[in-house]
C-alpha atoms as one frame of an Amber mdcrd trajectory, in Angstrom:
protein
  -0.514 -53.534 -15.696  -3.063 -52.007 -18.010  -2.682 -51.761 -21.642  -2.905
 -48.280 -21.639  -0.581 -45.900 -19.474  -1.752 -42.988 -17.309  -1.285 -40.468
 -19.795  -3.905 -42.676 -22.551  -1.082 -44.369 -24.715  -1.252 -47.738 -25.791
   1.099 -50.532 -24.744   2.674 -52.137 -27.600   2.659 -56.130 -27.673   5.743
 -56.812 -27.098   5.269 -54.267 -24.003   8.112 -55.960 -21.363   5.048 -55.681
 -18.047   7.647 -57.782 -15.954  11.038 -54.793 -16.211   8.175 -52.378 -15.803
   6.323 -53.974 -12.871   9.719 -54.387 -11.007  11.024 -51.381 -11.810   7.520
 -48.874 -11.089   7.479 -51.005  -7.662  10.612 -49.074  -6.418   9.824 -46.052
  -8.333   6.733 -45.368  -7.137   8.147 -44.301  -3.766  10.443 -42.529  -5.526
   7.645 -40.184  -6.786   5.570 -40.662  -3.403   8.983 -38.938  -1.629   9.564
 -36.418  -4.653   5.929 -35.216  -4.686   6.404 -34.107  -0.486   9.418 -31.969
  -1.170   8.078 -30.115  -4.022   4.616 -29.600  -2.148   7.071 -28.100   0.838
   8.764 -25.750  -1.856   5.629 -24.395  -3.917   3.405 -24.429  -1.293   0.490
 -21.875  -0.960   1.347 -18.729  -0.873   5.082 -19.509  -1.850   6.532 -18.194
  -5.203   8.884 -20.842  -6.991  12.277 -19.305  -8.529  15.307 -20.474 -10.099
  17.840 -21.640  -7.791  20.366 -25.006  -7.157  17.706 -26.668  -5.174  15.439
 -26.237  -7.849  17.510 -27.179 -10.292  18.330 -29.950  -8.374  14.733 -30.820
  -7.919  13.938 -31.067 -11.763  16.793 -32.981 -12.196  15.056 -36.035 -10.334
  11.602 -35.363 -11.267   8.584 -33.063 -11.394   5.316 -34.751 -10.168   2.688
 -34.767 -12.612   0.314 -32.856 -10.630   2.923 -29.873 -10.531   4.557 -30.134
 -14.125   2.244 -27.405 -15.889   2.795 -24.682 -13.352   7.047 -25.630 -12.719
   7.825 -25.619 -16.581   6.050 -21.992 -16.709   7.849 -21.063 -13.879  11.516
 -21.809 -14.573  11.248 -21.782 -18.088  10.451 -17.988 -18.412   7.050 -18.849
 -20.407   5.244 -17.257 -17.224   7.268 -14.193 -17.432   7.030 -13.251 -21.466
   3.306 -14.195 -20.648   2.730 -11.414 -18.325   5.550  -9.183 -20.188   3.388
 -10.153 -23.661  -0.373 -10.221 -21.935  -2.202 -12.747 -20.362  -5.087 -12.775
 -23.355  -2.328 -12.999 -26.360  -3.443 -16.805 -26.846  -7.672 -15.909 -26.842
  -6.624 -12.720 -28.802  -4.963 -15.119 -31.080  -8.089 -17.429 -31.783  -9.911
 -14.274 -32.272  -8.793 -13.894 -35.788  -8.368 -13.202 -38.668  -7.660 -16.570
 -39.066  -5.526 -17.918 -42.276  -7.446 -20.534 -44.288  -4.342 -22.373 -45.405
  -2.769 -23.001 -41.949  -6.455 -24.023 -40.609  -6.162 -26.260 -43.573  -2.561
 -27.990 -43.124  -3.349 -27.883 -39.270  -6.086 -29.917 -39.975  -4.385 -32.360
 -42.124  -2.345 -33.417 -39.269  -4.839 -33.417 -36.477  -5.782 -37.653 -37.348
  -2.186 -38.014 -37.168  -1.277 -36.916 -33.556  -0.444 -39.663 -31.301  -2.931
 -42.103 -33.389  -2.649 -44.793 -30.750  -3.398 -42.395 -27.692  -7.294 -43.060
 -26.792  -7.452 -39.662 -25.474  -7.078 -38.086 -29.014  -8.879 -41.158 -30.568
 -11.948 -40.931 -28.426 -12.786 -37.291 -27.881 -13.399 -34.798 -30.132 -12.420
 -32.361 -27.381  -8.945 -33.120 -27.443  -8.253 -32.658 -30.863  -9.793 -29.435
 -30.707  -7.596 -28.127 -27.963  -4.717 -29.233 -29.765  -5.839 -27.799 -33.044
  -6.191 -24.320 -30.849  -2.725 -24.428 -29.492  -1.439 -24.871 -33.344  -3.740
 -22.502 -34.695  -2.733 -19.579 -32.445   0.682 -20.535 -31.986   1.031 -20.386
 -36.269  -0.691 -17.094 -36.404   1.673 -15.736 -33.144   5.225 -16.555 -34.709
   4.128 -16.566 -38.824   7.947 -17.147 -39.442   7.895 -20.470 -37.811   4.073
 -20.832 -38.777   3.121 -24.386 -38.608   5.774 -27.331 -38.964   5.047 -30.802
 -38.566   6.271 -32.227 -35.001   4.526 -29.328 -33.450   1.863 -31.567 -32.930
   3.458 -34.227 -31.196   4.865 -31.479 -29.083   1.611 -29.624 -28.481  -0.337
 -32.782 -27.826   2.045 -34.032 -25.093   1.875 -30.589 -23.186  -2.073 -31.165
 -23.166  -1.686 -34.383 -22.002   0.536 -33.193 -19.274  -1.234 -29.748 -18.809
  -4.635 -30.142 -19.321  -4.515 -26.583 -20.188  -4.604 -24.783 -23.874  -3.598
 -21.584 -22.309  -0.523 -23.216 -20.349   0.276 -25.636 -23.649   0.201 -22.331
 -25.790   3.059 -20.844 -23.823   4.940 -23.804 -23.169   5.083 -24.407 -26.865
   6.422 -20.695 -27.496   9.122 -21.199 -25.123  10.140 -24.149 -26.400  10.424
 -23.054 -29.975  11.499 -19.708 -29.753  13.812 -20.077 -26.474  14.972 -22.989
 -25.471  15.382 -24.723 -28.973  16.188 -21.261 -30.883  28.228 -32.639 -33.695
  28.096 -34.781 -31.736  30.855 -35.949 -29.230  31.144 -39.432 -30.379  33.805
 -39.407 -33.138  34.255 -42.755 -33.884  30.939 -43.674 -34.520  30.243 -40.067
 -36.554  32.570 -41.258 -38.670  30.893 -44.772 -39.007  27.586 -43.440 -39.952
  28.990 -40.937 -42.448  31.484 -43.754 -44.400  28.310 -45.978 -44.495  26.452
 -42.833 -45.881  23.317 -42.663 -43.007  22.193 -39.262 -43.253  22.713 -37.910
 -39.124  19.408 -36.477 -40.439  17.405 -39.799 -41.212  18.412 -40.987 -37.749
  17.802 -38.167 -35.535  15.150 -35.749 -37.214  12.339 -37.321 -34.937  14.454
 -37.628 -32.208  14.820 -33.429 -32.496  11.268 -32.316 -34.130   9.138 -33.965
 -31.907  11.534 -33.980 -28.694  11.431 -38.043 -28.324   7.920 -37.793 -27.975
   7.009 -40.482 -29.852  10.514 -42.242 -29.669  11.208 -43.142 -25.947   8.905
 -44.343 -23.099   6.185 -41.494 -21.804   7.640 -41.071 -18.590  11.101 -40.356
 -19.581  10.206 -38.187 -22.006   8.463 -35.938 -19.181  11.690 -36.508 -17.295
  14.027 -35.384 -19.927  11.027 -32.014 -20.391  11.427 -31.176 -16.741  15.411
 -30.940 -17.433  14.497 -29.396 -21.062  12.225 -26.327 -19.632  14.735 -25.792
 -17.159  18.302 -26.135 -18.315  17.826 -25.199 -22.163  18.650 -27.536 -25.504
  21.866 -29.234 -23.849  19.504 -31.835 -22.377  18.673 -33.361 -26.014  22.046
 -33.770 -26.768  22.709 -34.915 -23.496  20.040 -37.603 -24.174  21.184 -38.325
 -27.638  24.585 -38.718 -26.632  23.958 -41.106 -24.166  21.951 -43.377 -26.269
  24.498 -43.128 -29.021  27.452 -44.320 -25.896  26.024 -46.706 -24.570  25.058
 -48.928 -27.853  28.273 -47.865 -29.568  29.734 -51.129 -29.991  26.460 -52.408
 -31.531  26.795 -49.569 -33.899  30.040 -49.920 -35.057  29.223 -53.665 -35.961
  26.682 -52.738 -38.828  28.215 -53.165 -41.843  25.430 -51.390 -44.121  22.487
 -48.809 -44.217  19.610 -50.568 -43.230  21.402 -52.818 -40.882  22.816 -49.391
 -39.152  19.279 -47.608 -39.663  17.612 -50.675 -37.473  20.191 -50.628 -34.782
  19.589 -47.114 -34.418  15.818 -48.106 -33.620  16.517 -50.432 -31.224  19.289
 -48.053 -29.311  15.643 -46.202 -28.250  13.797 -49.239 -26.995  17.128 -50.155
 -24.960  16.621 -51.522 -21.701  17.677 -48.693 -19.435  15.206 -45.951 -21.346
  12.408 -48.124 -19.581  13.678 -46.856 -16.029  13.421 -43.412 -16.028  15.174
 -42.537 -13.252  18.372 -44.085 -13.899  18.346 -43.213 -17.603  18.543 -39.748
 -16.120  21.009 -40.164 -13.923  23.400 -41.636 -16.767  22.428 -38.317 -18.784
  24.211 -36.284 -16.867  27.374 -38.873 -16.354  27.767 -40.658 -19.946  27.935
 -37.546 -22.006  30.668 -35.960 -19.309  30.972 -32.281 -19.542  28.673 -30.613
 -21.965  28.062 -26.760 -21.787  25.866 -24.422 -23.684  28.631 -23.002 -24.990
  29.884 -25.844 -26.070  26.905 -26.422 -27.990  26.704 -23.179 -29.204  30.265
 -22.777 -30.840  29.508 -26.324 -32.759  26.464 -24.879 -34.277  28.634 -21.814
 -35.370  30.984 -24.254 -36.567  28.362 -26.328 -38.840  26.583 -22.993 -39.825
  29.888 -21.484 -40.957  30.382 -24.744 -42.931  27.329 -24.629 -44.876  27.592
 -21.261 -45.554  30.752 -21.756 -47.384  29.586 -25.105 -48.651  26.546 -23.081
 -50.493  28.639 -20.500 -51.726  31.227 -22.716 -52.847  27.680 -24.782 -54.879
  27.068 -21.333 -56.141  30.042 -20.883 -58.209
């Protein structure tokens, strides 16, 4: 194996070639099989919509070569593009331009996926991505720029090739698709040590596990994420919390908790894609929109009172 993956990351040292090697030999007709049946579905002169074969499709894995155009398509981005117009994103770079988000942008550029030769070797790439952030700051000013957008940006380029696609994607996501968890006894764990939820997970969330998990699951958990909504990162975070829960429960103090929480990323099943999505959408058991929905009501509803109650 090389020590850099197709998509320009680097392998760490302690990179396990041996799981991989086994595990990419039977995956790799996985993808050979998978990349037939969605060139029989989206072939030329065939228009891809929403459906339960579709949806069944994503579910085991968009082939790189089709990724850009499928997350446009059943995500809505290629829909508010046309309903929006086509040029928003060179209107965009047009200007005016603000200094200060140029600036901040900037800042962060070095900082994007800093062991990625792709955006350590060519100057092109961190101008794309500097593009995608520029425009996308000046198209939603409410949202502006935010650090994580980068990691999220930069990906979609990877994946894309594609500053017009990655532009759109990246609205989507924010403004769509991302506009407690069901794991009580180790909630209550983390709170009585006094973890922050927010220490643990904020990366996990902001930058959409893209520098937490392994580069092909994250694509696999984005062709579930542009397709079935927000559920999928809780469905991910759940099952990572499940399956190491007795480890977690065992920590008896903050940093000992805040490590095992590291390792529940790098565990062994995150490696293998394909199963770790499989167990996705069987660990977490039933978990609706809704669901998710009436739980952020809940929490808003709480801190609303909480801040008024401050305010006294």
């Amino acid at each position: 194996c090389s020590k850099v993956d197709e998509y320009g990351f680097e392998r760490p040292d302690d990179f396990d070639y041996e799981t991989y090697e086994d595990f990419m030999s039977q995956y790799l007709k996985v993808l050979a099989k998978r990349s037939r049946k969605w060139s029989h579905i989206i072939g030329k002169g065939k228009s891809l919509k929403r459906s339960l074969t579709v949806k069944r499709y994503v579910r085991k894995g968009i082939p790189g070569e089709h990724r850009g155009l499928v997350w446009l398509t059943v995500s809505g981005a290629e829909r508010i593009k046309e309903e929006t117009g086509p040029d928003l994103y060179l209107r965009l770079l047009r200007g005016p331009l603000d200094q200060e988000i140029i600036d901040t942008v900037r800042t962060d550029l070095p900082r994007t996926f800093p062991d990625n030769i792709f955006f350590n070797a060519a100057e092109d790439h961190q101008l794309q991505l500097y593009n995608v952030l520029v425009a996308y700051a000046h198209d939603n000013k409410e949202v502006g720029y935010c650090q994580g957008l980068n990691y999220i940006a930069g990906l979609l380029l990877l994946v894309t090739k594609d500053e017009d696609t990655s532009f759109w994607l990246l609205k989507v996501l924010v403004e769509r698709i991302l506009p407690q968890l069901k794991v009580p006894e180790v909630h209550r764990h983390v709170t009585a040590i006094g973890l922050p939820w927010a220490v643990i997970t904020t990366k996990w969330f902001i930058c959409l596990f893209a520098e937490v998990l392994p580069i092909e699951t994250v694509l696999r958990i984005w062709d579930c994420l542009f397709y079935e909504g927000s559920k999928i990162i809780f469905r991910v975070c759940i099952t990572l919390i499940k399956r190491n829960k007795d480890s977690l429960l065992q920590c008896d103090d903050f940093s000992s908790l805040a490590e095992c929480f590291k390792d529940i990323t790098r565990d062994s099943l995150v490696l293998q894609c394909h199963n770790f999505m499989q167990s996705i959408f069987k660990v977490p058991g039933s978990l609706s929109g809704n669901m998710i929905l009436t739980l952020r009501t809940k929490l808003s509803e709480q801190r609303r009172k909480s801040q008024h109650g401050n305010s006294r």
